[in-house]
C-alpha positions in Angstrom: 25.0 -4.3 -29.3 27.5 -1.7 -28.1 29.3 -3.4 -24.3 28.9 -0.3 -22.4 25.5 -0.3 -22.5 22.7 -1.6 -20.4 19.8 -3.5 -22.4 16.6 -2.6 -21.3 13.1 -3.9 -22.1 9.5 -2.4 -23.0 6.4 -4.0 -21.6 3.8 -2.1 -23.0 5.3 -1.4 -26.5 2.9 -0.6 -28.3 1.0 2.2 -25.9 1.8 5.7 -25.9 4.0 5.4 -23.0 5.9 2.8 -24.5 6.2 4.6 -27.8 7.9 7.6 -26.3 10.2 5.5 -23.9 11.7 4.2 -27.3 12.1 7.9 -28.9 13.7 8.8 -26.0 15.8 5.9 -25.4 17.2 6.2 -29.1 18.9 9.5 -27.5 20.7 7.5 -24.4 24.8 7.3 -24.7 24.2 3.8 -21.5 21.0 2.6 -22.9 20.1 0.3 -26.0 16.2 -1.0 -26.0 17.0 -4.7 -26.8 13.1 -6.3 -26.6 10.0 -4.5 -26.7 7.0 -6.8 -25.8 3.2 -7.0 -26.0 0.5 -9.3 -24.5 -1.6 -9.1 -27.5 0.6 -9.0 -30.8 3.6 -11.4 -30.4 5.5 -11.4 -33.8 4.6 -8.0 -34.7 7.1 -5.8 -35.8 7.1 -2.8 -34.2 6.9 -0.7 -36.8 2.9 -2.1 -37.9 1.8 0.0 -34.9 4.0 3.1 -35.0 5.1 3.5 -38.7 7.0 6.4 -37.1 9.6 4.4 -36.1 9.9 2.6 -39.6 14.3 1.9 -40.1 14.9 3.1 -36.9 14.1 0.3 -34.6 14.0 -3.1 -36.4 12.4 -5.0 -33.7 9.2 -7.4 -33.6 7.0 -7.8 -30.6 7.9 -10.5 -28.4 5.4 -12.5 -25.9 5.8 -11.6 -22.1 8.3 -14.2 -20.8 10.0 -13.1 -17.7 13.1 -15.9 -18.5 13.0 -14.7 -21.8 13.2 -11.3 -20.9 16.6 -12.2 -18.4 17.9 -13.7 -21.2 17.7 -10.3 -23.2 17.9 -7.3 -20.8 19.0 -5.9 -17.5 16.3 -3.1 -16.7 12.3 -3.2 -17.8 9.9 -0.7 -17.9 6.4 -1.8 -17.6 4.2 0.7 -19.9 1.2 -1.1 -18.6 -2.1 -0.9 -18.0 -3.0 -0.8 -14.1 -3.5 -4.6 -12.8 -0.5 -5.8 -15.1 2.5 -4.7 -13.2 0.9 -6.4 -10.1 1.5 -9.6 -10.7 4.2 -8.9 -13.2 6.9 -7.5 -11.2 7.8 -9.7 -8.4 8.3 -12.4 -11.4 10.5 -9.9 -12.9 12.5 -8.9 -9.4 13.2 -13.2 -9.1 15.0 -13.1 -12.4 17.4 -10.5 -11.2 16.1 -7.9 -13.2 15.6 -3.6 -12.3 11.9 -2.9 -13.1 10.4 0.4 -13.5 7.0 0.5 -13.5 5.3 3.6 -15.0 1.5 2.6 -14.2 -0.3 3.1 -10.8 0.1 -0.7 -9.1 3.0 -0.3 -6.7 2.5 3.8 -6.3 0.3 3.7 -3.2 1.5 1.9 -0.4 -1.5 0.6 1.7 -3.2 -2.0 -0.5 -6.6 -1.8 1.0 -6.3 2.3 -0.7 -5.2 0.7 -4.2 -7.9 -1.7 -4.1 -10.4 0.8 -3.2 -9.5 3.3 -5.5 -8.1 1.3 -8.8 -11.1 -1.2 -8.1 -8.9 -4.8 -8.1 -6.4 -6.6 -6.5 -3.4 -4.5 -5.0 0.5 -5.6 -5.6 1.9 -8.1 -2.5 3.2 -6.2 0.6 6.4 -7.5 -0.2 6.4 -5.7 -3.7 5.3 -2.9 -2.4 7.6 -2.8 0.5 10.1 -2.9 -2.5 9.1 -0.5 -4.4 10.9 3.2 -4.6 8.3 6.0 -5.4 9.9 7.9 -7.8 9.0 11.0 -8.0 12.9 12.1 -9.0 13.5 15.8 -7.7 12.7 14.6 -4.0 13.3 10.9 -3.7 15.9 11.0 -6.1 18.2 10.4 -3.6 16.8 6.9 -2.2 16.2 5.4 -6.1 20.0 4.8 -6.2 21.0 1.2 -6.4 16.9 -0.2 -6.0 15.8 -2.6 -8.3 12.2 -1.6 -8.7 10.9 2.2 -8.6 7.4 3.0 -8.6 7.3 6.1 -11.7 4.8 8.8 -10.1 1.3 9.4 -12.2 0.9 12.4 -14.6 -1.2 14.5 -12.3 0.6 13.8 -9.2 4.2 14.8 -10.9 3.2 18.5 -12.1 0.9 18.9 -8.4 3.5 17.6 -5.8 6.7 19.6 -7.6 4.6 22.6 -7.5 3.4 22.2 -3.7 5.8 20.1 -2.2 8.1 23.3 -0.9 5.2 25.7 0.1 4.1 22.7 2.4 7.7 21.5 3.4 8.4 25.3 4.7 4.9 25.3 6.5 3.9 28.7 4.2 0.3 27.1 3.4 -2.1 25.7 5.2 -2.5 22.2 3.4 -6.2 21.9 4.9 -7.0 24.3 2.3 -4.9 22.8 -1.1 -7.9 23.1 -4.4 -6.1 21.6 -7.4 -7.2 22.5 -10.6 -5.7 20.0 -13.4 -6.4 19.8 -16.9 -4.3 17.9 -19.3 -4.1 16.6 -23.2 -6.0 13.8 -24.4 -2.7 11.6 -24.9 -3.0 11.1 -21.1 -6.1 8.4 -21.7 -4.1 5.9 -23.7 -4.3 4.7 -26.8 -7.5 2.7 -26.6 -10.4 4.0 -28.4 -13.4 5.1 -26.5 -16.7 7.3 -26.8 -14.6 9.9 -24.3 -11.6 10.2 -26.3 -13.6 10.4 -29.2 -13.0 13.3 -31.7 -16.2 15.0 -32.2 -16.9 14.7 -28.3 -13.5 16.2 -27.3 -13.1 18.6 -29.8 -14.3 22.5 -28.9 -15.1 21.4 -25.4 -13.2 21.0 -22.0 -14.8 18.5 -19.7 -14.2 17.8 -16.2 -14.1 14.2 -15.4 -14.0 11.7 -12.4 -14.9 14.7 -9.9 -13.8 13.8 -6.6 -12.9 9.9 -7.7 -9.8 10.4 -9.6 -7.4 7.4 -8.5 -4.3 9.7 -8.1 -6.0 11.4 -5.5 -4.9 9.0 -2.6 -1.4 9.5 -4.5 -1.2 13.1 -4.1 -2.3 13.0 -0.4 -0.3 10.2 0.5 2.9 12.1 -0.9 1.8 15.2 0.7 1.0 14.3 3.6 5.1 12.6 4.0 5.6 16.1 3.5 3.7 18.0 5.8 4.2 15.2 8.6 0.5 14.8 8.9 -2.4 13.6 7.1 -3.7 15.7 4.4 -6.7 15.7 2.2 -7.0 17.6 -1.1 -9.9 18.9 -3.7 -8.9 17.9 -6.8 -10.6 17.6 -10.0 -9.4 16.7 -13.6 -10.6 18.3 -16.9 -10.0 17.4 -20.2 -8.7 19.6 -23.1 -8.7 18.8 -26.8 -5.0 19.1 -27.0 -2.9 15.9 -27.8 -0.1 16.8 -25.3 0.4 18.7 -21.7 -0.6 19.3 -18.2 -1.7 22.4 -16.4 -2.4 22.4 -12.8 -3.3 25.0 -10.7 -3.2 25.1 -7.1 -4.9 27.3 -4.4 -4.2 27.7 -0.8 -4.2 29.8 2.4 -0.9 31.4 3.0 0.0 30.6 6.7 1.7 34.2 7.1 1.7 37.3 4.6 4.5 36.1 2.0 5.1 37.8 -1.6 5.3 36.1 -4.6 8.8 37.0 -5.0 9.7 35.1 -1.7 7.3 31.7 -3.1 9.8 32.1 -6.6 12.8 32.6 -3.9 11.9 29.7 -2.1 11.2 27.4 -4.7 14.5 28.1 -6.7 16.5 27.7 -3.6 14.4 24.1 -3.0 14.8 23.1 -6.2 18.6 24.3 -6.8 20.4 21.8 -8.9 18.1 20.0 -9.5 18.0 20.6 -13.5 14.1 19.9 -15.1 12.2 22.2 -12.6 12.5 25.6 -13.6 10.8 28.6 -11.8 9.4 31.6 -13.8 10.0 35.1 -12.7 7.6 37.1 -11.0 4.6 38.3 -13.4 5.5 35.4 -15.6 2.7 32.3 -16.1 3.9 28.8 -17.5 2.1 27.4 -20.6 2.2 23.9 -21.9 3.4 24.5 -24.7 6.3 25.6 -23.5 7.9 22.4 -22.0 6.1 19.9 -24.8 8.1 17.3 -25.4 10.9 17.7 -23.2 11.4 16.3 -19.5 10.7 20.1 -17.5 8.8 21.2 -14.9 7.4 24.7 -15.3 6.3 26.4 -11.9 4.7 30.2 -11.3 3.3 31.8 -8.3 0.9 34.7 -7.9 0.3 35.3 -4.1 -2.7 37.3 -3.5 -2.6 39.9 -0.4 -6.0 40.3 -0.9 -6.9 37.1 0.0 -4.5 35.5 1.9 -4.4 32.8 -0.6 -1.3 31.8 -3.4 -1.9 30.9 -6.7 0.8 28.1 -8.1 0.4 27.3 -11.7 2.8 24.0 -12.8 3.2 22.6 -16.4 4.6 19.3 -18.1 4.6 17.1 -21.1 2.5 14.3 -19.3 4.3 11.9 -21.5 7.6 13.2 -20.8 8.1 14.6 -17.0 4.7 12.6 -16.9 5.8 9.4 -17.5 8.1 8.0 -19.9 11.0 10.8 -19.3 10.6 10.5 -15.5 11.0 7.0 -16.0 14.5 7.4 -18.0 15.6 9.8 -15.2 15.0 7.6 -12.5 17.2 5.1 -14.3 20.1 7.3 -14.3 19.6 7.7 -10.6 19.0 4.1 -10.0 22.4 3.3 -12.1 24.3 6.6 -10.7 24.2 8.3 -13.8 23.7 11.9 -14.4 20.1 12.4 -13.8 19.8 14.2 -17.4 21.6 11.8 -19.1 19.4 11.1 -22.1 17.1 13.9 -21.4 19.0 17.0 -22.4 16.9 18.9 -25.6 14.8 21.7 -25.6 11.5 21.6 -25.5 9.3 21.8 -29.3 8.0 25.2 -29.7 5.6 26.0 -31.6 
């Protein structure tokens, strides 16, 4: 294993989110993945659950030790199901070890929220006192040097880049935010289930968990950091048959009478240098398809005189910007790399 690179670990291997960490990790000049662990298939090689990855990584599955894991690697991400990461983590923070977590345990930080909204037992204070939330473009700055980041939810990365700036500037009224999300069915995990089952999914879009999604209290608690007051949203989650992407689409009042040349101005002056958001020109709509597989951000505007109301439209790969490539770029923050380090190829079209 090469010296000048860091080892890092994968709890959660054999998951989707753990199956694009590796792809993407392969691509990583400071990274090698050196373990890759799973609580249910110890001596496994990897390859048995993704033949994808056949002669390219030649690793088995390893029991979840956190000694064991000290022993191997320097960072972990924990590609885990929500409850895991919990009780997982501060082991992980006593060895000395960075830890990423990519699921929802250390995201919110008032545990009586988690426990209402995840339905069990929230992460210690200490943990989550810890933890960075890491949603990269606007905490970026305060991941540097922590040693466990909290990796924002799908839903809550392509909503909070696109209304972040509009509420920051005071240009909508966030009494009034109406999310509109739908996303791919990768977004449900691997697990097999009646809802993620072919012939119910396919032809159909479904909305789901109306008003009880658990990234709700995410989004408002983000938010409402950014508005400088408490803020409560409408948000509701459909499902597409599509194995990749997330669209979300935002309404609100506009405080004062602003174009949607100004909302493109504004966001591309907010989100200057900062290289995975991009903001479409005027007249122009993002699609899904057009950031699949890559780590971008896609962001539109259409503000409505009419109405007094804008329209934002924002699109990612929920397993890239979503999860697994927001994780690697919060890495290269945490270490001081170049955020894009790793992360720099164009997203798959068609």
């Amino acid at each position: 294993m090469s010296k000048d690179k860091i080892k890092a670990a994968i709890v959660g291997a054999t998951g989707y989110g753990g199956a694009e960490l590796i792809r993407l990790l392969q691509a990583h000049p400071h990274v090698e993945v050196s373990c890759v662990l799973s609580s249910s298939s110890s001596g496994v090689p990897l390859s048995a659950s993704f033949p994808h990855l056949t002669n390219l990584i030649e690793l088995e599955l390893e029991s979840i030790e956190p000694a064991n894991i000290k022993a191997k690697a320097d960072v972990v991400f924990l590609a885990t199901p929500a409850g895991v990461s919990a009780e997982l983590t501060p082991k992980l923070l006593e060895q000395g070890l960075k830890v990423i977590d990519l699921s929802g345990d250390l995201r919110l930080k008032d545990g009586a929220v988690y426990e209402k909204w995840y339905k069990r037992p929230p992460a210690s204070e200490d943990v989550l006192a810890q933890a960075v939330y890491g949603l990269s473009e606007i905490y970026g700055e305060s991941v540097v040097g922590r040693a466990a980041i909290s990796n924002p939810g799908c839903f809550p990365t392509a909503t909070l880049l696109g209304l972040i700036p509009a509420v920051k500037a005071d240009w909508i009224d966030p009494a009034t935010i109406i999310i509109d999300a739908k996303t791919g069915v990768s977004g449900a995990g691997r697990g097999t289930g009646l809802g993620t089952h072919y012939g119910e999914i396919n032809e159909s879009v479904k909305a789901y968990k109306v008003n009880a999604h658990q990234h709700i209290p995410e989004i408002e608690q983000v938010l409402g950091e950014a508005a400088g007051a408490e803020v409560v949203v409408t948000f509701t989650t459909h499902l597409i048959p599509m194995t990749r992407g997330i669209l979300s689409t935002m309404y609100a009042s506009v405080n004062e009478k602003r174009s949607t040349q100004e909302f493109i101005d504004l966001y591309r002056t907010f989100y200057a240098g900062r290289p995975f958001v991009r903001i479409r020109e005027n007249g122009v709509m993002p699609a899904t398809k057009e950031v699949s597989g890559s780590n971008y951000c896609d962001i539109g505007f259409s503000a409505d005189e009419r109405t007094g109301r804008v329209t934002i439209v924002s699109v990612i790969d929920n397993m890239v910007k979503g999860a697994a490539g927001q994780a690697i770029q919060n890495l290269n923050l945490m270490m001081g790399w170049d955020e894009a380090e790793g992360l720099r190829f164009v997203p798959m079209y068609p």
